[in-house]
N, C-alpha and C positions, 0 to 999 in steps of 0.2 A: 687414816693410816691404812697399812696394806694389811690385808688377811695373810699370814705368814704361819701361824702358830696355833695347835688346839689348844694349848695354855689361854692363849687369847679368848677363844669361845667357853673356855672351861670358867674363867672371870667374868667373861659376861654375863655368863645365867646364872653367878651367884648375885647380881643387883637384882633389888626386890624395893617396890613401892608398896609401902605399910598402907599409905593413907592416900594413895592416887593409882594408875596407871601407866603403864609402858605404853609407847607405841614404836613399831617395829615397822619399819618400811623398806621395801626391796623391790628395787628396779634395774630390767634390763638394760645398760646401755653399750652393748654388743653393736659398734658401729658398724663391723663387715657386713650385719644384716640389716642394721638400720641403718635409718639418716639420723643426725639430728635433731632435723624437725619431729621425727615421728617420735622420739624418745621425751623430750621437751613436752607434746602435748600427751603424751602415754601419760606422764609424771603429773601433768596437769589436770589429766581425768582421772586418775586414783585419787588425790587428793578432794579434787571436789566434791568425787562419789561418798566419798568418809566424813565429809564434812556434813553433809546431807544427810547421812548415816548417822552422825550425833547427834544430831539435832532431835532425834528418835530415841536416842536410848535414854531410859530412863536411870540416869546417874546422877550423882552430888553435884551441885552447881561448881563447886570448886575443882572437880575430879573431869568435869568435862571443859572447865576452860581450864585448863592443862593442858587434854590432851590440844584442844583446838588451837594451843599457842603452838603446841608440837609440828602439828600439819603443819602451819603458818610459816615457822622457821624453814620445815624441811621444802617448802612453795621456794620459799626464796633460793635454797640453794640449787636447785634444781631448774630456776632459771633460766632462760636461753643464755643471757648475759653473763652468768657466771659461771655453766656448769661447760667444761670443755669435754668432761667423756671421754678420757685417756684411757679407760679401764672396761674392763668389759660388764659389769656390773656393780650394786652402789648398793650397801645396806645401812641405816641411820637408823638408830634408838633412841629416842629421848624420850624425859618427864620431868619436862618443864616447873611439876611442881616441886621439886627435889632436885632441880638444876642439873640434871645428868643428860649426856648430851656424846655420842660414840659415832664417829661413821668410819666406814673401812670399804674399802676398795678389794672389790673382789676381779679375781682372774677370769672368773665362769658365769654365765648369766645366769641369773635366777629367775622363776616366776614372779611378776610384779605382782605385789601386794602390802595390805597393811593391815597389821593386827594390832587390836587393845587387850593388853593384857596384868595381868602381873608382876612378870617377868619377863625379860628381854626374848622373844622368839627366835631361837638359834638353830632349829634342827636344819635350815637350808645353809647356815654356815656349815654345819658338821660334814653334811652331804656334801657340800663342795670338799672341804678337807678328804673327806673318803677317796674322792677321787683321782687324788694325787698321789704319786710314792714320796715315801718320806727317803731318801734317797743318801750314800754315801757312794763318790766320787773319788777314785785315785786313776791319778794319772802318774803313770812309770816308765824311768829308762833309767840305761847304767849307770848312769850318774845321778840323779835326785826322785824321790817320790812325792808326789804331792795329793794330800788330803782335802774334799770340799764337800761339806754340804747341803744339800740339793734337797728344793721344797716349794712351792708354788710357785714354779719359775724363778728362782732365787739360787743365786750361791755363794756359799762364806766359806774363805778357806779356812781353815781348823790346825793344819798343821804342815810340816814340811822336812823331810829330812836328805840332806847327801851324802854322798859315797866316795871313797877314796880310791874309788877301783881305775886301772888305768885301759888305758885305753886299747884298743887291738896292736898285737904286733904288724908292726910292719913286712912285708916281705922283703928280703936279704938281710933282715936286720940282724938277724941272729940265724943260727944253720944247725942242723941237727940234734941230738940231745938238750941239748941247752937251750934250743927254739920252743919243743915241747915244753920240757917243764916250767919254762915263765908263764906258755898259754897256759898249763892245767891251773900252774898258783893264780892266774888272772881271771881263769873260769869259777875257782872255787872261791878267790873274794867276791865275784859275781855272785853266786849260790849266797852266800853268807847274808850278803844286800838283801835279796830278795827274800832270804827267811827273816830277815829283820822285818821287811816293811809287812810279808803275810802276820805276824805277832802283831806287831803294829794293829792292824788292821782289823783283827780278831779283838784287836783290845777295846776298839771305838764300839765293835758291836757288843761289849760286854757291859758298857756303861751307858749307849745311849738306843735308842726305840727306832735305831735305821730300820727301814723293808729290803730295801732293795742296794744294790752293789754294782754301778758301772766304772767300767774299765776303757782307761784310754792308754794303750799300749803298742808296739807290733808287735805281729803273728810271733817272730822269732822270740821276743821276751815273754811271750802271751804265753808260750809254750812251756818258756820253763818256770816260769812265775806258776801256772795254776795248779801243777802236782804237789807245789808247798804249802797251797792254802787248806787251812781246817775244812770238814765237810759239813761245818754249820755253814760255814760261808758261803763255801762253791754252791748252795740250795740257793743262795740269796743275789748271785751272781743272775744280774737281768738282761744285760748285753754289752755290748763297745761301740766307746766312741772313735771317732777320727781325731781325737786331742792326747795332747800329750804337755809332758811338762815346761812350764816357759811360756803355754801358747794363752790368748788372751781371758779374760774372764767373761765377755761377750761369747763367745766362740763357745766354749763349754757349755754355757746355758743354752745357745741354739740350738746345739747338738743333744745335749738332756734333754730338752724339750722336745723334740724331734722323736727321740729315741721313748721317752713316756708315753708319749702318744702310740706310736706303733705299740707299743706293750699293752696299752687299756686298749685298743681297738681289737686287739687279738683277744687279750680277757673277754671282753664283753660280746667279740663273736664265737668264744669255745663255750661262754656260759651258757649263750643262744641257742647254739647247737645240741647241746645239752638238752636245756628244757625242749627243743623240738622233738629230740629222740626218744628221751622219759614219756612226753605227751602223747607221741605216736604207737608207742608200744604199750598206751594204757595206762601207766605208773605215775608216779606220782608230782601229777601237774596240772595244772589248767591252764587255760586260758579262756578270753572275753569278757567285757565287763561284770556284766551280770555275773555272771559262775565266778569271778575273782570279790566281785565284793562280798558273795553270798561265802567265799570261802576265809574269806576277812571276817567277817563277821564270826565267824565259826572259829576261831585262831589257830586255822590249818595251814596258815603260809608260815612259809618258813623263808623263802625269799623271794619281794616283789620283784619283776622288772617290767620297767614303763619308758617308752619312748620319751625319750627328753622333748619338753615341750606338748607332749600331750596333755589335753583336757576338755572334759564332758558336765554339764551341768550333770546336778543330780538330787538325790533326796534322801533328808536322816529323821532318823526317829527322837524326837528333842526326850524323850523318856530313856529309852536303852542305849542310844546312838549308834544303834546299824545304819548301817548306808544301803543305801538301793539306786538304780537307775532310773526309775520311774514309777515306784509305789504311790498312792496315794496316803496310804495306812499302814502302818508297822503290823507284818503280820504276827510277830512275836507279842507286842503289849496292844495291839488292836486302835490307838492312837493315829492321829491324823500326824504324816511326816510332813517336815518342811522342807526347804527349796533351798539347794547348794549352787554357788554361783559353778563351782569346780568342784567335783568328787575325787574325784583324780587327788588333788591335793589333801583333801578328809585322809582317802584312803593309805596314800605316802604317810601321813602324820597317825594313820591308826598300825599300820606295819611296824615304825618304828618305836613305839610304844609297847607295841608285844613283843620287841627285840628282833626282830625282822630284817633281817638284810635287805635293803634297796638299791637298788641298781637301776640309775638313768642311763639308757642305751642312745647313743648318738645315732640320730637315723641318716642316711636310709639303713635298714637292717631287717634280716627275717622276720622280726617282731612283728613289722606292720601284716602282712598274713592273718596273724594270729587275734588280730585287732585291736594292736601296739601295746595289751598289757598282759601278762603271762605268770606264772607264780611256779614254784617249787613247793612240794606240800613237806610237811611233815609228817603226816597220815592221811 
């Protein structure tokens, strides 16, 4: 199924194996940057690496052939044969020994991996959900308004309403006095339309968790439409599209998707600029590994950001679980630390933990300077 809804991740991490294990597996298949082939054997050397990896831990015989059926199933689908990679990414949860078995198609690539756990490993779902707007779409003219909404590339219309307002006078149709006041009575059932659909619309944000507000209109309605909207609203107004009512449902989502993207590319270059300004004038920032994990460790971020796709081995203290880039010894418990394939991912998964905003920066971006990871402190 498609990643469409946090309700969706909110269900998943309430599954829990009493007597077994989850395993959670995530892989890119972002065909623009890959092939096939390279995705097929990516898929093939996680599974094998984990397989080899079980064989190690020291688990119940029946706790690890669970998971080992898990792999096995998710081998097969991941097949050259069967897997076609319409999507840009691929998460699978199962535990075979309690017959549960989930995959979902995601829009965003994720870092490939695979965890034994628990519970189902969702924080790279969430992360992808953060990164979309949860969106409310009208499109308006004198005659109908139309409501849809817009959410991981997706949209549903929700509602629809028309108007009984006629049309412009014609010219010679009428002359003088009598010309005017039909336009004024025809401007003001106009008005009336439009304060309908503003209430309307204030009403969807009263009952459901939209962010954001696009508008597909013209300038000349755009005009008189926006002085009647609430000023909760006009704050939630994100931009316009070139759609309007009548026009296809393909067409809209182009245009949304279009139109999100430019809005997060600008988010995530004002945050940028941000953290470069803070950082330079001393305040409260850091950046590079080291000084970020040392400031992780510390629980002075207040929000990471990491170049999408960055990753660095690294090293935790299996006692405290600070993270370091190359310790050999936890200088806090004096313990020998062990060897992280990615720290980068530790440290993602320890931000979010201390309630940390994270933010994946799509590179190229200032970030890389900085030595692609950068934080905002809280002290």
């Amino acid at each position: 199924m498609k990643l469409l809804k946090r309700e969706q991740v909110e269900k998943l991490s309430r599954f829990k194996c009493e007597n077994f294990l989850t395993t959670s597996f995530y892989l890119d298949t972002d065909k623009s940057r890959l092939t096939r082939k390279e995705i097929s054997l990516s898929a093939k050397n996680l599974i094998r690496n984990h397989l080899n990896r079980l064989e190690k831990l020291g688990l119940d015989k029946n706790v690890k052939e669970s998971l080992k059926k898990d792999l096995e199933k998710i081998s097969r689908l991941c097949s050259p044969n069967r897997a076609p990679f319409t999507f840009s990414g691929l998460a699978v949860f199962s535990c075979s020994g309690k017959n549960f078995w989930e995959i979902f198609e995601l829009p965003d690539a994720p870092r490939n991996r695979v965890i034994f756990d628990l519970n189902p490993y969702v924080r790279p779902l969430s992360a992808i959900i953060d990164e979309h707007i949860n969106g409310l779409i009208l499109l308006l003219d004198r005659k109908k308004a139309e409501w849809f909404e817009f959410f991981m590339g997706e949209v549903e219309k929700i509602e629809e309403i028309t108007s009984d307002v006629p049309g412009k006078i014609k010219e010679g149709g009428w002359e003088g006095y009598e010309s005017k006041r039909i336009e004024r009575h025809i401007d003001a059932q106009l008005q009336n339309f439009f304060k309908q659909v503003a209430q309307k619309t204030f009403s969807f944000y009263k009952n459901k968790k939209n962010e954001g507000l696009f508008l597909g209109m013209s300038d000349k309605y755009y005009s008189d439409f926006e002085p009647l909207v609430h000023p909760y609203i006009k704050e939630r107004i994100k931009g316009r599209l070139k759609s309007y009512p009548g026009d296809s449902k393909e067409k809209v989502i182009r245009q949304a998707q279009e139109l999100e993207k430019l809005i997060k590319e600008k988010e995530e270059s004002r945050l940028v600029d941000n953290f470069i300004t803070e950082l330079e004038r001393g305040g409260l920032a850091g950046s590079g590994l080291d000084n970020i994990l040392e400031r992780l460790n510390r629980g002075q971020v207040q929000t990471l950001m990491v170049t999408r796709y960055f990753s660095k081995p690294g090293k935790i203290c299996s006692k405290c679980g600070f993270l370091y880039v190359n310790k050999e010894e936890c200088p806090a418990c004096k313990v020998k630390t062990e060897p992280l394939v990615d720290v980068i991912d530790e440290a993602v998964e320890r931000a979010m933990e201390s309630n940390c905003q994270v933010k994946h920066i799509n590179p190229p971006s200032k970030l890389r300077r900085y030595g692609n990871i950068g934080a905002l402190l809280r002290y």
